[in-house]
C-alpha positions as semicolon CSV with decimal commas, in nm:
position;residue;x (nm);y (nm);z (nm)
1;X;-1,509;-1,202;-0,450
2;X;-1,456;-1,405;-0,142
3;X;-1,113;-1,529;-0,074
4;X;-1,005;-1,845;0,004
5;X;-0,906;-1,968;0,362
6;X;-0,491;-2,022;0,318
7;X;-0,281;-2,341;0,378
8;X;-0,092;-2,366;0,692
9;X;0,165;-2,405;0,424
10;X;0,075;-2,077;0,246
11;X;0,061;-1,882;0,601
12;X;0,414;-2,030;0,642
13;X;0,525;-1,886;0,316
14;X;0,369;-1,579;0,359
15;X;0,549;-1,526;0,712
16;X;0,901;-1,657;0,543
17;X;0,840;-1,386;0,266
18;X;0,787;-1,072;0,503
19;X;1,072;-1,161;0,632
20;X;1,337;-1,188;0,359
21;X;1,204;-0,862;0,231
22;X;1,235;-0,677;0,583
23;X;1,548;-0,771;0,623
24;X;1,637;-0,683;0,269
25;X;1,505;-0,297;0,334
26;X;1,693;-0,306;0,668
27;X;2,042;-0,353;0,418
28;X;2,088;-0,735;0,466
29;X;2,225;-0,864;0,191
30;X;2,059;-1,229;-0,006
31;X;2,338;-1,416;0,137
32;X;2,325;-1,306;0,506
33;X;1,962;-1,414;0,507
34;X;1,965;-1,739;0,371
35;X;2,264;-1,835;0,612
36;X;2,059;-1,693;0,860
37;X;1,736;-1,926;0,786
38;X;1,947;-2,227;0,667
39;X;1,849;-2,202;0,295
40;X;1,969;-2,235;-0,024
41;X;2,072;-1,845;-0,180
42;X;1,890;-1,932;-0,488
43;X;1,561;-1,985;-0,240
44;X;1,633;-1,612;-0,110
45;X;1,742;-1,462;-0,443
46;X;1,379;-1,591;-0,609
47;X;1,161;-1,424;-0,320
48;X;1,375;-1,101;-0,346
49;X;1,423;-1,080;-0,704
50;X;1,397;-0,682;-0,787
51;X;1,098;-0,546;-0,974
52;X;1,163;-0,533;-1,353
53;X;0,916;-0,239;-1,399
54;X;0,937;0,093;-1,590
55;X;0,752;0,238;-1,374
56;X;0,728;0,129;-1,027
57;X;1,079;0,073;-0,829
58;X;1,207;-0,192;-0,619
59;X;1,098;-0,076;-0,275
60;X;1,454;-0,267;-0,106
61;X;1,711;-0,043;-0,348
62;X;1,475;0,298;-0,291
63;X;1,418;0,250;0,113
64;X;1,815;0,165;0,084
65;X;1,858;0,558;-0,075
66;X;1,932;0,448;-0,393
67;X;1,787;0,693;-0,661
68;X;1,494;0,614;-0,918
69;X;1,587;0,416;-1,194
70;X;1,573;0,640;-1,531
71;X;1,186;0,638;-1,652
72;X;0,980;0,530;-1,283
73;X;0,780;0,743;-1,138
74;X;0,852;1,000;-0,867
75;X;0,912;0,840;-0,540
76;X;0,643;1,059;-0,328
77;X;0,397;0,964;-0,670
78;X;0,443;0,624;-0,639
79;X;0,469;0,657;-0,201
80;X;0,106;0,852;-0,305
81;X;-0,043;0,531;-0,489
82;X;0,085;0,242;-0,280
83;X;-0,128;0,429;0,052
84;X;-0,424;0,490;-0,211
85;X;-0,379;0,048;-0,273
86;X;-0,352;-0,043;0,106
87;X;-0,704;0,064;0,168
88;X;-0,885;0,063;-0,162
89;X;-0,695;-0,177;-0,367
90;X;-0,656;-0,589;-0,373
91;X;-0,428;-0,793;-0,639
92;X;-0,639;-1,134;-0,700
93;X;-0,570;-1,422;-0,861
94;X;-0,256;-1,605;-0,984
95;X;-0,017;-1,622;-1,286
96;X;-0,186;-1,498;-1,579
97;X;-0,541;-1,448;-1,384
98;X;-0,419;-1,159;-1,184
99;X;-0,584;-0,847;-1,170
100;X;-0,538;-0,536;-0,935
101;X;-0,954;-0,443;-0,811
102;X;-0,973;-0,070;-0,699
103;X;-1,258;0,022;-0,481
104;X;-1,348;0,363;-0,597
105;X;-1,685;0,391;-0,412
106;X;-1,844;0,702;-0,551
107;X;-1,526;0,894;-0,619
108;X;-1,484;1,002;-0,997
109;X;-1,363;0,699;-1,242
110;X;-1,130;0,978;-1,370
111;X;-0,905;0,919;-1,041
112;X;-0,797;0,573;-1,210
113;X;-0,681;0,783;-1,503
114;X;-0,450;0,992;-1,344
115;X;-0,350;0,613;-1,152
116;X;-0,271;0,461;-1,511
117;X;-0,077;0,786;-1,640
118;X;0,166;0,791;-1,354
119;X;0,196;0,420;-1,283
120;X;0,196;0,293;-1,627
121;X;0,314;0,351;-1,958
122;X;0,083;0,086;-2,159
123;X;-0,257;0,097;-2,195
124;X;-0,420;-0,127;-1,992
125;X;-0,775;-0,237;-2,008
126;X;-0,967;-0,164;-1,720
127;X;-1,322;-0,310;-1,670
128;X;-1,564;-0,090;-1,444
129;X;-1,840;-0,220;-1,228
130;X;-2,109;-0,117;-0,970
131;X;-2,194;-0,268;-0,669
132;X;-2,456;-0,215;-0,410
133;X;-2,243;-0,194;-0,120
134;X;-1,898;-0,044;-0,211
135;X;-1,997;0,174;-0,489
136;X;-1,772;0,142;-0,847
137;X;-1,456;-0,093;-0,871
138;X;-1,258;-0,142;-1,150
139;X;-1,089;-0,445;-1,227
140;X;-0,723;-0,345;-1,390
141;X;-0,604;-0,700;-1,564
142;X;-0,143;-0,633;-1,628
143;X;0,028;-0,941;-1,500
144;X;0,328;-0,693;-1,479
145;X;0,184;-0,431;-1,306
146;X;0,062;-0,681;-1,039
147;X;0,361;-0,824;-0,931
148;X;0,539;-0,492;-0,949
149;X;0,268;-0,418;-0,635
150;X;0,388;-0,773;-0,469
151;X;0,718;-0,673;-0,319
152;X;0,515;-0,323;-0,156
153;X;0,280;-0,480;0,016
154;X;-0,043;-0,434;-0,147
155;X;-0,301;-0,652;-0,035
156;X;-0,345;-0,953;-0,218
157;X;-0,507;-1,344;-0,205
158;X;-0,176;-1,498;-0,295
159;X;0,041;-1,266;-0,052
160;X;-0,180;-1,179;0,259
161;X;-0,143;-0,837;0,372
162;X;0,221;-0,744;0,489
163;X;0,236;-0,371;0,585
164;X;0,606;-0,422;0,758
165;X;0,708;-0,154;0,473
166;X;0,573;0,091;0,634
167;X;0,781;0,035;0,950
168;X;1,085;0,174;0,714
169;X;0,923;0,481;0,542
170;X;1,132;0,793;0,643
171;X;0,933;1,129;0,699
172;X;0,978;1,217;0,341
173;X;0,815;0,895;0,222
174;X;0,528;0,851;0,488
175;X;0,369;1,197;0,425
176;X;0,255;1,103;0,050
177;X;0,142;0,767;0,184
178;X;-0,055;0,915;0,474
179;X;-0,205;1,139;0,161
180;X;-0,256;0,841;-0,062
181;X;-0,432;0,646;0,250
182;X;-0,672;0,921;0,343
183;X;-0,793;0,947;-0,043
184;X;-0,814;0,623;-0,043
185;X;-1,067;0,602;0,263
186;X;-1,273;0,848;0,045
187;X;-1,380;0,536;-0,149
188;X;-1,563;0,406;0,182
189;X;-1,897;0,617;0,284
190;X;-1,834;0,578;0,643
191;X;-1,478;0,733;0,651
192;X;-1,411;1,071;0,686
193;X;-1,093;1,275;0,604
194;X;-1,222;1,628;0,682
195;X;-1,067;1,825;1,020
196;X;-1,338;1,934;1,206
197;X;-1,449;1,998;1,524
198;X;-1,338;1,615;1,622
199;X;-1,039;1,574;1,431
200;X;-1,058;1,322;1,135
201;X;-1,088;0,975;1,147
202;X;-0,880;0,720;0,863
203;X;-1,011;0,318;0,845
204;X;-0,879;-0,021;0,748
205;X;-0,722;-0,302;0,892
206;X;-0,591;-0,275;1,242
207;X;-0,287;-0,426;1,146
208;X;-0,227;-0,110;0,893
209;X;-0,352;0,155;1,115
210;X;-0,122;0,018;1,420
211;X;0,143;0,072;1,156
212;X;0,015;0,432;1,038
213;X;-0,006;0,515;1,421
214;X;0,347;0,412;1,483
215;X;0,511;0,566;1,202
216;X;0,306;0,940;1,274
217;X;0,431;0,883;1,651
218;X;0,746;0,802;1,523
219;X;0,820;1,090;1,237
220;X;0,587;1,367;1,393
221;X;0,581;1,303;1,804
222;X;0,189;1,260;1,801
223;X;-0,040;0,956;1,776
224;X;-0,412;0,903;1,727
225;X;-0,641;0,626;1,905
226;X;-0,739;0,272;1,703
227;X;-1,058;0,151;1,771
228;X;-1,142;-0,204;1,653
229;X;-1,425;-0,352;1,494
230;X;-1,468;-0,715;1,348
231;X;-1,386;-0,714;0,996
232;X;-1,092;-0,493;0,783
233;X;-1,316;-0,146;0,899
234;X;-1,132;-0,030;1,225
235;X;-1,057;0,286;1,270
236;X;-0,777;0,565;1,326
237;X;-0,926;0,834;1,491
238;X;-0,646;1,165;1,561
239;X;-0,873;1,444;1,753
240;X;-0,806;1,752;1,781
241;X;-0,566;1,991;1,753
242;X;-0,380;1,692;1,646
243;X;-0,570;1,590;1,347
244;X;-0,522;1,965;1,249
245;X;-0,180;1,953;1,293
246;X;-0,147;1,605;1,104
247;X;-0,317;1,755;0,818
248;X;-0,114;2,079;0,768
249;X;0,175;1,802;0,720
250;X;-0,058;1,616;0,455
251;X;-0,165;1,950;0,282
252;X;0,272;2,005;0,162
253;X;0,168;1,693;-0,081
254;X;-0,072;1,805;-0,341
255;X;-0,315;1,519;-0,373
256;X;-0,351;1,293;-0,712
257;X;-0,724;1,353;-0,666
258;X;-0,676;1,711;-0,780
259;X;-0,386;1,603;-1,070
């Protein structure tokens, strides 16, 4: 698929967007932002409306410390899945026309399986395909499930890509993300999650990995070094005995690739 270029108009709303919701998870209430941008509460209230899904919570009332609502997912399950989306996934479309595209690559098509047992409790029909350059996607087509992804920040044509969640994520949060985004990068030949001699290496968008870098630095005390490249494949690269270190944290999380 190739995406179209956005409005100024859309960039706009994008921008006015990322910032109701980080102000939300920082504990400002609906109110206190729209007198704070001059607009109407009922402008605020529709932007930050909470997710009405059994399975995936509101991302504002769990970063606020708010406990699961009865029936969703573990937190660190659904922490797990939202790194898996920021590299491998992408909501398209609109209105009824969305659909969540996963990028498996050559990883097993069981993997979406264990995604659709912990994430949803309907069956939804997912349509596998095979390309030539990024290996097996599958197209998952829930309206619901789509917009529940919206308010975490999982890329998307209508939304952009806003990773400012993951300036909130406390330790306990940020190591099954960290998990979920180096499973993810499995999806991609060229990445490599393995310690070695080098360390290990995570890619994406430098926007992201700035992010990732900043929240290891700021939960653990270590960074890594981005390199850029044209494109969404930059890279993270933490060398050694960092990377080592980095992935004894990752290893208290068992992985959804073994579930």
């Amino acid at each position: 698929m190739r995406l179209r270029a956005p409005t100024e108009q859309m960039l706009e709303w994008r921008e006015r967007t990322a910032r109701f919701r980080s102000a939300a998870r920082q504990g400002k209430t609906p109110g206190e932002i729209a007198e704070l941008h001059d607009l109407p509460l009922a402008a605020v209230e529709r932007v930050l409306a909470p997710i009405e899904h059994p399975r995936i919570s509101d991302p504002v009332r769990l970063l606020r410390g708010h406990s699961s609502l009865p029936g969703t997912a573990p937190a660190d399950i659904q922490l797990y899945w939202l790194g898996f989306l920021m590299v491998a996934g992408h909501i398209w479309g609109q209105g009824s026309s969305l659909a969540l595209v996963v990028t498996l690559g050559e990883e097993s098509r069981k993997y979406i399986a264990t995604f659709t047992a912990d994430i949803t409790l309907d069956r939804i029909h997912c349509e596998f395909c095979y390309s030539s350059t990024v290996g097996w996607q599958v197209y998952l087509r829930d309206q619901g499930l789509c917009k529940a992804l919206f308010p975490w920040g999982v890329p998307s044509d209508l939304h952009g890509d806003d990773s400012a969640l993951l300036d909130d994520l406390p330790k306990e949060f940020a190591i099954p993300f960290i998990c979920g985004y180096v499973d993810g990068n499995k999806s991609f030949a060229s990445s490599s999650d393995r310690p070695g001699s080098d360390g290990f290496t995570v890619r994406g968008t430098a926007a992201v990995l700035a992010r990732i870098n900043s929240m290891v630095e700021r939960h653990w005390g270590v960074s890594g070094r981005i390199v850029t490249s044209p494109g969404d494949r930059s890279a993270l690269k933490f060398s050694n005995p960092v990377g080592r270190a980095l992935h004894s944290q990752l290893d208290t999380f068992t992985s959804r690739s073994r579930a």
